[in-house]
BALOBA-1460 file (C-alpha; in Angstrom, 3 decimals):
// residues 280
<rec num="1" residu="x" x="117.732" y="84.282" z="119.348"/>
<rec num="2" residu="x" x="118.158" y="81.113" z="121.997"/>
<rec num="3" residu="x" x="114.452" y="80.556" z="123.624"/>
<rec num="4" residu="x" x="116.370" y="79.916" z="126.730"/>
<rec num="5" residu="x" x="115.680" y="81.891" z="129.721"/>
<rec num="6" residu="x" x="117.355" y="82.398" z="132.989"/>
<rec num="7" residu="x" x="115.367" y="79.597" z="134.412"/>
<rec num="8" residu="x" x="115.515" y="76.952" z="131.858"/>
<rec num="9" residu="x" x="119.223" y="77.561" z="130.114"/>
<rec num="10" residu="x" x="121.544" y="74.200" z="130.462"/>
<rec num="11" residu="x" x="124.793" y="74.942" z="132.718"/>
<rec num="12" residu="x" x="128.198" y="74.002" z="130.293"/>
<rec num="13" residu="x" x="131.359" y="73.740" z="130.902"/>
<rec num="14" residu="x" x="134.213" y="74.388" z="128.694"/>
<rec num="15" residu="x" x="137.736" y="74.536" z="130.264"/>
<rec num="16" residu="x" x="141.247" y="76.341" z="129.772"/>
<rec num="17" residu="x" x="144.428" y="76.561" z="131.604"/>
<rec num="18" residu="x" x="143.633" y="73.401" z="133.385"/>
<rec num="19" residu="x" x="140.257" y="74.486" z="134.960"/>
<rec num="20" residu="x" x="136.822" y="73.753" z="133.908"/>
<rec num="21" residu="x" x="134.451" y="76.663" z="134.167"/>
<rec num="22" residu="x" x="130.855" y="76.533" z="134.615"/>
<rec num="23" residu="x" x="128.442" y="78.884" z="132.725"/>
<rec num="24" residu="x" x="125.322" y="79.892" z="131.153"/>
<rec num="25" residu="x" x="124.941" y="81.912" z="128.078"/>
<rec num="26" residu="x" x="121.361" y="82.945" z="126.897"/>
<rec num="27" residu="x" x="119.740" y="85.900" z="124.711"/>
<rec num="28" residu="x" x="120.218" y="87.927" z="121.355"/>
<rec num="29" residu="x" x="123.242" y="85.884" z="119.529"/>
<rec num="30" residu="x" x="125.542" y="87.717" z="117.037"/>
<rec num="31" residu="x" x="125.285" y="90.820" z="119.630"/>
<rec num="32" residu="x" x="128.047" y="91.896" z="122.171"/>
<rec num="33" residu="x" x="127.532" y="89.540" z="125.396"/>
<rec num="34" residu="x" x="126.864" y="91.019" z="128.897"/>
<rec num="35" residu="x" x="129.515" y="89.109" z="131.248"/>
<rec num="36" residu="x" x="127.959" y="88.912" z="134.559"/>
<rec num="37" residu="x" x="130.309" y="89.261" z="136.901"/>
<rec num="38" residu="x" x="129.084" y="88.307" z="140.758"/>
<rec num="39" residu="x" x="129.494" y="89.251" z="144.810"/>
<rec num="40" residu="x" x="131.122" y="87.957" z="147.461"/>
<rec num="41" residu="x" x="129.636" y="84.168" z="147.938"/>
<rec num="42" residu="x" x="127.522" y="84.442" z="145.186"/>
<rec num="43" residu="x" x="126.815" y="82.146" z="142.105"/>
<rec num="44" residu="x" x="124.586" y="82.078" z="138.607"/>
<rec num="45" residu="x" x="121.713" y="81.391" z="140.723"/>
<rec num="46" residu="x" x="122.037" y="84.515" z="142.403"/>
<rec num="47" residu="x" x="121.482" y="86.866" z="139.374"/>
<rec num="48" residu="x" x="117.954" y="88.445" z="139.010"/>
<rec num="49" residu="x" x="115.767" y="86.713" z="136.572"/>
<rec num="50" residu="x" x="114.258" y="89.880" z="135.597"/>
<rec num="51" residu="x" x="117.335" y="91.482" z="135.315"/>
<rec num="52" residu="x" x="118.647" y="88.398" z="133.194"/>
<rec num="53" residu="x" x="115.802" y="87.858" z="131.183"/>
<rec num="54" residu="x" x="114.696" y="91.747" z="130.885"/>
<rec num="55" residu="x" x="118.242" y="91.785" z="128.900"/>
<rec num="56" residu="x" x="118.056" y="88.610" z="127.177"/>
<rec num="57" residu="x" x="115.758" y="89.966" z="124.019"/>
<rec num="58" residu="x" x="118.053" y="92.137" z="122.928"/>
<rec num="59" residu="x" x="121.795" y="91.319" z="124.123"/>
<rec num="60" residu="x" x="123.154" y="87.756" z="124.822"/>
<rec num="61" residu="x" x="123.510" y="87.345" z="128.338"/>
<rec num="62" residu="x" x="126.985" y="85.371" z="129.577"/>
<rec num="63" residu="x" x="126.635" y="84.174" z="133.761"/>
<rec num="64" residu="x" x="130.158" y="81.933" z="134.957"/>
<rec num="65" residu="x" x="131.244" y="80.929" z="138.063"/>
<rec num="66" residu="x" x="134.658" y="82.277" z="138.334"/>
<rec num="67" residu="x" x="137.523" y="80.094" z="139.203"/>
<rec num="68" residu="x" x="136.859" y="77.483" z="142.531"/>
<rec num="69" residu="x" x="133.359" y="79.350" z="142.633"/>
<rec num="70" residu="x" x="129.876" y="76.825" z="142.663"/>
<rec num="71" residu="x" x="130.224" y="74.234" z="140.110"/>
<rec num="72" residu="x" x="133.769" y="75.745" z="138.381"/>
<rec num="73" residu="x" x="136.996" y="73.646" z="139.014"/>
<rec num="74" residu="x" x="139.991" y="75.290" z="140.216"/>
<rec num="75" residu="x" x="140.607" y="77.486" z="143.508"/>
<rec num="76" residu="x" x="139.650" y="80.556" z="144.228"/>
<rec num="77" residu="x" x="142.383" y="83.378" z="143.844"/>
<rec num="78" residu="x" x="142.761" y="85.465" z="146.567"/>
<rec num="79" residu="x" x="143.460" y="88.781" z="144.737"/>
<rec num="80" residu="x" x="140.989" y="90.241" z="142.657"/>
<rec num="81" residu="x" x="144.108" y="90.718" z="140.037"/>
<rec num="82" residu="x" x="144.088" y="86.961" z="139.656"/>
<rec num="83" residu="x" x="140.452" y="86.378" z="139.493"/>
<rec num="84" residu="x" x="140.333" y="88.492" z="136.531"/>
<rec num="85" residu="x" x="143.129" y="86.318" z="134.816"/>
<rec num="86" residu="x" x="140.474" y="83.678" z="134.896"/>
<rec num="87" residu="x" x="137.836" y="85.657" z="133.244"/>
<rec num="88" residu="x" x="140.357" y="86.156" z="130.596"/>
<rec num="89" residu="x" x="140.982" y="82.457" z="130.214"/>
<rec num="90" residu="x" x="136.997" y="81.683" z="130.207"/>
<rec num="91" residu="x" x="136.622" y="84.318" z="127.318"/>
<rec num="92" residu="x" x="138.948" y="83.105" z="125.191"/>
<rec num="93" residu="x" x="137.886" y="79.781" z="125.363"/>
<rec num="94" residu="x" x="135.205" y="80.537" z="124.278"/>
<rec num="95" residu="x" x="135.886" y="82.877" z="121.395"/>
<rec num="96" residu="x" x="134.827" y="85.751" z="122.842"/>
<rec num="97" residu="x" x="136.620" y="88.570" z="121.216"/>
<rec num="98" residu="x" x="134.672" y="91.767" z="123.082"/>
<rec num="99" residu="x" x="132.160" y="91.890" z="125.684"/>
<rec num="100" residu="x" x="130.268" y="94.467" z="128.224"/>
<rec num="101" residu="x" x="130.547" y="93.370" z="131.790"/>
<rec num="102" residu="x" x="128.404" y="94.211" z="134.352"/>
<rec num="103" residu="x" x="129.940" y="93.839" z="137.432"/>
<rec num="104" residu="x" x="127.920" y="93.694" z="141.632"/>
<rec num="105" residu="x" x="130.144" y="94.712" z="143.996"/>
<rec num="106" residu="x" x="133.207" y="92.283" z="144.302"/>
<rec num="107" residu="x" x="132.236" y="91.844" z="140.694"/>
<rec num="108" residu="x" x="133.000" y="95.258" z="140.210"/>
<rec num="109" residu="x" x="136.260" y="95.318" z="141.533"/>
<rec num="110" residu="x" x="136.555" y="92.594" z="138.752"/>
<rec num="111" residu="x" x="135.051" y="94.667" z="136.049"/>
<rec num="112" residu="x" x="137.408" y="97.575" z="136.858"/>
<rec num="113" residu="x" x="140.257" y="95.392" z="136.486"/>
<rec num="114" residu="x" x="139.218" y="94.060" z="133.433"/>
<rec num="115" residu="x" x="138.939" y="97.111" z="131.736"/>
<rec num="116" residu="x" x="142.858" y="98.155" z="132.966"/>
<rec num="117" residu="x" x="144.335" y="95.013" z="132.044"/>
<rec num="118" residu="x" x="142.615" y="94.184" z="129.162"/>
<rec num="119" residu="x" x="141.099" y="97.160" z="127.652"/>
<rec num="120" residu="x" x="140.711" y="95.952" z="124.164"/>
<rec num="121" residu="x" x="138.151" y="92.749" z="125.285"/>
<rec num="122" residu="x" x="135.878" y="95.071" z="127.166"/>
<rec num="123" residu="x" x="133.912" y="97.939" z="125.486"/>
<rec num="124" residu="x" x="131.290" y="99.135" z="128.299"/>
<rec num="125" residu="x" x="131.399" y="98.833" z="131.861"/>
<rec num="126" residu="x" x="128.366" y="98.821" z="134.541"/>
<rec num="127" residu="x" x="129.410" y="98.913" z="137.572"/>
<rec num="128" residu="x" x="126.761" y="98.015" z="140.387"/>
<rec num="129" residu="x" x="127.053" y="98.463" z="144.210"/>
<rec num="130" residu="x" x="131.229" y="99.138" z="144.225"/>
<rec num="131" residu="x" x="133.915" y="101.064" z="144.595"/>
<rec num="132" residu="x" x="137.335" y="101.827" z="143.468"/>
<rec num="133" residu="x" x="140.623" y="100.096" z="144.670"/>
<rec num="134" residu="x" x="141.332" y="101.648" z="148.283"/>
<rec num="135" residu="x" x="137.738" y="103.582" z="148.586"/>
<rec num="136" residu="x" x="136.218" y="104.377" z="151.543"/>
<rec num="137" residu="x" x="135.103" y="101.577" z="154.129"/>
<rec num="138" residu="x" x="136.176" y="98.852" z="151.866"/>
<rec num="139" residu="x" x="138.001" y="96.319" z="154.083"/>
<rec num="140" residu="x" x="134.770" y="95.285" z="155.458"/>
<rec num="141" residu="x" x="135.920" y="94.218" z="158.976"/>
<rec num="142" residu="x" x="132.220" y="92.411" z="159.623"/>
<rec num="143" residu="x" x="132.654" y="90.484" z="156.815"/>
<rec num="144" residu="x" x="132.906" y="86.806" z="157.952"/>
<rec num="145" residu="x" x="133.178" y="83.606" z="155.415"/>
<rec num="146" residu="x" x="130.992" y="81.374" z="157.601"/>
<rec num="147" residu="x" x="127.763" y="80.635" z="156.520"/>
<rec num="148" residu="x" x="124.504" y="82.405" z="156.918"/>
<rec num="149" residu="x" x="122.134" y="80.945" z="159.579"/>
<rec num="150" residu="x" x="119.226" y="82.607" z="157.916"/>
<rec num="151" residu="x" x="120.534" y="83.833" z="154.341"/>
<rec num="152" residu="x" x="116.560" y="84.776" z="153.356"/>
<rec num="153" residu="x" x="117.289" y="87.871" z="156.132"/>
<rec num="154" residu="x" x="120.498" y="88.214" z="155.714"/>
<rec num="155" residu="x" x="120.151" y="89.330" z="152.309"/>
<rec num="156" residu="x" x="116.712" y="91.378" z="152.690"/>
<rec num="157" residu="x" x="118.943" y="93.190" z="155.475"/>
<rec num="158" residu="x" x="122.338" y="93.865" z="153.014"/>
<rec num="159" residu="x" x="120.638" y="94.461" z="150.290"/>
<rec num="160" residu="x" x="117.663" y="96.145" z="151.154"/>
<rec num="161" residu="x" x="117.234" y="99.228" z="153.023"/>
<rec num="162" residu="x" x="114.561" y="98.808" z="156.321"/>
<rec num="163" residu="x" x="111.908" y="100.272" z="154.720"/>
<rec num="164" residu="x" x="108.294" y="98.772" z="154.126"/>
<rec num="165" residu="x" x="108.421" y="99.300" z="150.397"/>
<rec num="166" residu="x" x="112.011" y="98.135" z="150.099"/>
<rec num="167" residu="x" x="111.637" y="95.465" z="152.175"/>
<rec num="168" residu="x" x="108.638" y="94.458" z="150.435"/>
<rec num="169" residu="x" x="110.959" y="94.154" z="147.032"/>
<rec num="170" residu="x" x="113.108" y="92.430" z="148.390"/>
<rec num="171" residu="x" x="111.020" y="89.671" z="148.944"/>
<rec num="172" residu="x" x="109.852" y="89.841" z="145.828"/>
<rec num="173" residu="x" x="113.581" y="89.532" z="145.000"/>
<rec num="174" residu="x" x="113.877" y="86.577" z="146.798"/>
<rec num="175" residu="x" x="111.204" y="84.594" z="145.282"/>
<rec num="176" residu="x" x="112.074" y="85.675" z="141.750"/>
<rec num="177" residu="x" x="115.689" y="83.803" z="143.266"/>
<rec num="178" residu="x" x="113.750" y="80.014" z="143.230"/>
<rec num="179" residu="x" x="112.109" y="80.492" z="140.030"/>
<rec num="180" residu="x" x="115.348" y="78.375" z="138.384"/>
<rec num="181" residu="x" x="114.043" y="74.963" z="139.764"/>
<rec num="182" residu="x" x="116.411" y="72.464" z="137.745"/>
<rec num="183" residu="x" x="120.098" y="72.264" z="137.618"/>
<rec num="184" residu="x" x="121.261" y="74.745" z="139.921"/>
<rec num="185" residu="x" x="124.312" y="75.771" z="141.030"/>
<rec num="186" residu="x" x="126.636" y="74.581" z="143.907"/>
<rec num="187" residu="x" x="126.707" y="76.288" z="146.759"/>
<rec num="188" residu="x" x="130.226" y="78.487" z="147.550"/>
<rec num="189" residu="x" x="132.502" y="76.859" z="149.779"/>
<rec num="190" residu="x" x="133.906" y="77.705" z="152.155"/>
<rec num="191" residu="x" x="137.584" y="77.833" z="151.375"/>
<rec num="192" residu="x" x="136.515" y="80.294" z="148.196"/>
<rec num="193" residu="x" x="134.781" y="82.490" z="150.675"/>
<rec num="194" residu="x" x="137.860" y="82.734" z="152.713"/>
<rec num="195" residu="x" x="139.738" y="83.603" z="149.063"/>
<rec num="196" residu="x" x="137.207" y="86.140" z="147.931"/>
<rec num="197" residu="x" x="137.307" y="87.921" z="151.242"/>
<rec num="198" residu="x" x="140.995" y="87.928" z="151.087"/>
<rec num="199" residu="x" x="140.805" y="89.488" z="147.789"/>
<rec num="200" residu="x" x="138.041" y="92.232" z="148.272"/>
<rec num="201" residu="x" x="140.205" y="93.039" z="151.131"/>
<rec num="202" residu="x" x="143.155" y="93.511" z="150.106"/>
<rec num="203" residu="x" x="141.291" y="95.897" z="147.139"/>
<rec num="204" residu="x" x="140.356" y="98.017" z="149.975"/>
<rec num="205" residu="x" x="143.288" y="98.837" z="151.476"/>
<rec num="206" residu="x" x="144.318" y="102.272" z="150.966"/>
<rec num="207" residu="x" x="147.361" y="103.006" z="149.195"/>
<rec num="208" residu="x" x="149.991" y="104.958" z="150.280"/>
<rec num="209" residu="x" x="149.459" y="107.638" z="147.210"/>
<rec num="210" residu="x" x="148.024" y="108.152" z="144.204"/>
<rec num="211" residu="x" x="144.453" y="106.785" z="145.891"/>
<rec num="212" residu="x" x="142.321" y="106.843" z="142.583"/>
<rec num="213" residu="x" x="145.354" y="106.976" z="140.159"/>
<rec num="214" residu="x" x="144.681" y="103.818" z="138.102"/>
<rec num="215" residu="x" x="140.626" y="105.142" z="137.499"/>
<rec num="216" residu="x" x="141.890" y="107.909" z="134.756"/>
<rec num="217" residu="x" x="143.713" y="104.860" z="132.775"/>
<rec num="218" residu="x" x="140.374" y="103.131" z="132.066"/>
<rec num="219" residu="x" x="138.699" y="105.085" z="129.578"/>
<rec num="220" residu="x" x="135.433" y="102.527" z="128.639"/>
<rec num="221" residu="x" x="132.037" y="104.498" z="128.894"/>
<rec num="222" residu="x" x="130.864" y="103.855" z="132.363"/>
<rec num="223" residu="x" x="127.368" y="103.356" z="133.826"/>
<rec num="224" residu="x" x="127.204" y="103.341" z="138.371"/>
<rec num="225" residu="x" x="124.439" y="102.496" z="139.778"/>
<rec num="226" residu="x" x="124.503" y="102.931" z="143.193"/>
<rec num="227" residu="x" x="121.912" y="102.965" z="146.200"/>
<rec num="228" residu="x" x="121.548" y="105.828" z="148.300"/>
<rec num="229" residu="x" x="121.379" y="104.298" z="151.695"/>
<rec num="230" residu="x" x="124.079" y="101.208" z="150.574"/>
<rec num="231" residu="x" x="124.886" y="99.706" z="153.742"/>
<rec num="232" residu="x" x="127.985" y="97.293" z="152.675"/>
<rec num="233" residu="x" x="129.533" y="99.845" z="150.410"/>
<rec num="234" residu="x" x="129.537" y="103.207" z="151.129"/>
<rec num="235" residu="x" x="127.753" y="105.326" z="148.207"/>
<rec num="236" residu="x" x="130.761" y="107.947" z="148.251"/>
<rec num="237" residu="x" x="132.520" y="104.953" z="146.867"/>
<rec num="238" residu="x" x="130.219" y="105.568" z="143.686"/>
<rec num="239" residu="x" x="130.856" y="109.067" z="143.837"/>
<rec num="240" residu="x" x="134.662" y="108.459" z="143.680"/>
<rec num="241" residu="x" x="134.207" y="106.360" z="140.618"/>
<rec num="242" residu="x" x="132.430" y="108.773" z="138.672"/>
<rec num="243" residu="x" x="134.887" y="111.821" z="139.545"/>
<rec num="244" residu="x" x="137.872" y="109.904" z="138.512"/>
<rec num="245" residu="x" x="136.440" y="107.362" z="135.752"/>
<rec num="246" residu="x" x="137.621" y="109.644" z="132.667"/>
<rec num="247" residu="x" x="133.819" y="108.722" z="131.151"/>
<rec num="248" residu="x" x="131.603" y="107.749" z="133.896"/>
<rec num="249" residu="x" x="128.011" y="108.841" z="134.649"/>
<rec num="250" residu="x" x="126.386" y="107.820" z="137.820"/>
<rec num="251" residu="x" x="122.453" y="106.713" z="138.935"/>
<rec num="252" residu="x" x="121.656" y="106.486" z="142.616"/>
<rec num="253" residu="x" x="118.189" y="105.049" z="143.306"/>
<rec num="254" residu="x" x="116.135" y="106.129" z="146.500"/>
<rec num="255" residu="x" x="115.788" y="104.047" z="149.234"/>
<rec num="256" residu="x" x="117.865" y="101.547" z="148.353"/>
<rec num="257" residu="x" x="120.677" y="99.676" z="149.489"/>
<rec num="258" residu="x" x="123.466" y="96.874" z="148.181"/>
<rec num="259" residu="x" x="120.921" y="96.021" z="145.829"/>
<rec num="260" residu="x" x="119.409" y="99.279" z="144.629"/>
<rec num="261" residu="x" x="119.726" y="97.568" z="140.580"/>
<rec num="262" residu="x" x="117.115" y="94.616" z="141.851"/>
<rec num="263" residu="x" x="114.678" y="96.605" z="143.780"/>
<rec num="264" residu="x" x="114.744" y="99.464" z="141.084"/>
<rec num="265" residu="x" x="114.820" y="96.436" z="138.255"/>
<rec num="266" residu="x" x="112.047" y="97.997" z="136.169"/>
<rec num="267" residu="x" x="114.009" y="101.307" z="136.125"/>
<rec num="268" residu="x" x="117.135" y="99.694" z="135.837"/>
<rec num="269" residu="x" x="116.306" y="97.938" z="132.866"/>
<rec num="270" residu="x" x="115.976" y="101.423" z="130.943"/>
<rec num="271" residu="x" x="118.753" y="102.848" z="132.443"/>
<rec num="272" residu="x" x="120.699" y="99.976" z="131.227"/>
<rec num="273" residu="x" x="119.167" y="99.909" z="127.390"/>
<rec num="274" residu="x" x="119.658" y="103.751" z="127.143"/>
<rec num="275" residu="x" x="123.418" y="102.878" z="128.144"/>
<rec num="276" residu="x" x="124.066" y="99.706" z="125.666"/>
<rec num="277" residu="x" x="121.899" y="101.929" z="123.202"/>
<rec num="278" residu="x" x="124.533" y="104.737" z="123.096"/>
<rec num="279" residu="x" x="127.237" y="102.738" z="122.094"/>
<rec num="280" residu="x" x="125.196" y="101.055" z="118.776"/>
């Protein structure tokens, strides 16, 4: 068991293929890691610490910054095909022979991706605040790569619904964000913004047929979570996943929006155990 938490574990690097990845791994060693896979603009820094640490006791916890991303080398793919190549890279540099991966929104797309092209290195899947390639409302036309003027309200309005109580969590959210004090991560740029929007676009785009084809070829046990008043991705996208997901089962919180799994983290937490739990 590593005494490292979220807030003190060291950043490494290891590299492969020619890029040098950044990353953090923490919790229960000798047990299947939880790959942490992150959203649009987002780094290490902006996991939960209770949702890290809550883990961390009984499952080894794995955060990276994928390719181009915060303090990784490289550039950022513009597909979400191609981002997953580099989690694929990053694993096996590492040794890592199976893994669950939890996946928030864009990370999602990457977890579902994962699990097609390389079913054998992932086991479990949760999938938190997505949808399937081509869902509904998933080219996110307001979506814009510049930065945030005010990214404290800008989150508390994306990922929380309006509210008192949820609002009220949210900030709680947000200082639980600064408790990591040392060695934090690089901001995104802006040229991987412009990549990662590129690539959760083109995910959206509806195919001509066979919308939800691919889901019934990945057949890992599946937790959603999903919040019921998600304002960046529609929660029929959740729906969709668990119809077509050939083992799925789905948890929508109240009140909640893009992230239902951070204001809900107590809950969350169990939901999650009971999940890892069924596949000992």
């Amino acid at each position: 068991m590593s005494h490292d938490t979220h807030d003190t574990v060291p950043t490494q690097f290891v590299e492969a293929k020619g890029t040098r990845y950044a990353y953090r791994r923490f919790g229960k060693a000798g047990t299947v890691p939880l790959l942490f896979l992150a959203y649009f603009t987002s780094t290490m820094d902006g996991w939960d610490p209770a949702v890290t640490n809550g883990l961390a006791p009984d499952h080894e916890v794995m955060l990276f910054d994928n390719a181009g991303v915060g303090a990784s080398g490289g550039e950022t793919p513009d597909t979400v095909v191609a981002m997953t190549q580099h989690c694929v890279a990053f694993c096996r540099a590492l040794g890592v022979q199976a893994m669950h991966v939890v996946g928030f929104s864009l990370g999602g797309m990457l977890a579902q991706q994962l699990a097609l092209d390389h079913p054998h290195l992932v086991q479990r899947l949760m999938l938190l605040g997505t949808g399937p390639r081509g869902g509904e409302g998933m080219t996110f036309t307001e979506l814009s790569p510049a930065e945030q003027a005010d990214p404290v309200a800008f989150l508390l309005g994306a990922f929380f619904s309006p509210s008192a109580a949820s609002q009220a969590a949210g900030r709680a959210y947000m200082k639980r964000l600064t408790s990591r004090t040392e060695d934090r991560d690089l901001p995104v740029s802006r040229d991987s913004a412009v990549a990662q929007l590129a690539a959760i676009r083109e995910w959206g785009r509806i195919p001509p047929t066979d919308r939800y084809a691919t889901l019934k070829h990945i057949p890992h046990p599946a937790l959603i979570v999903h919040g019921n008043k998600d304002s960046v991705v529609a929660p029929i996208n959740a729906f969709m996943l668990a119809e077509h997901l050939p083992d799925a089962q789905l948890i929508v919180y109240p009140d909640a929006s893009h992230g239902a799994q951070y204001q809900h983290a107590k809950r969350f937490l169990e939901h999650v155990q009971l999940f890892l739990r069924e596949g000992d």
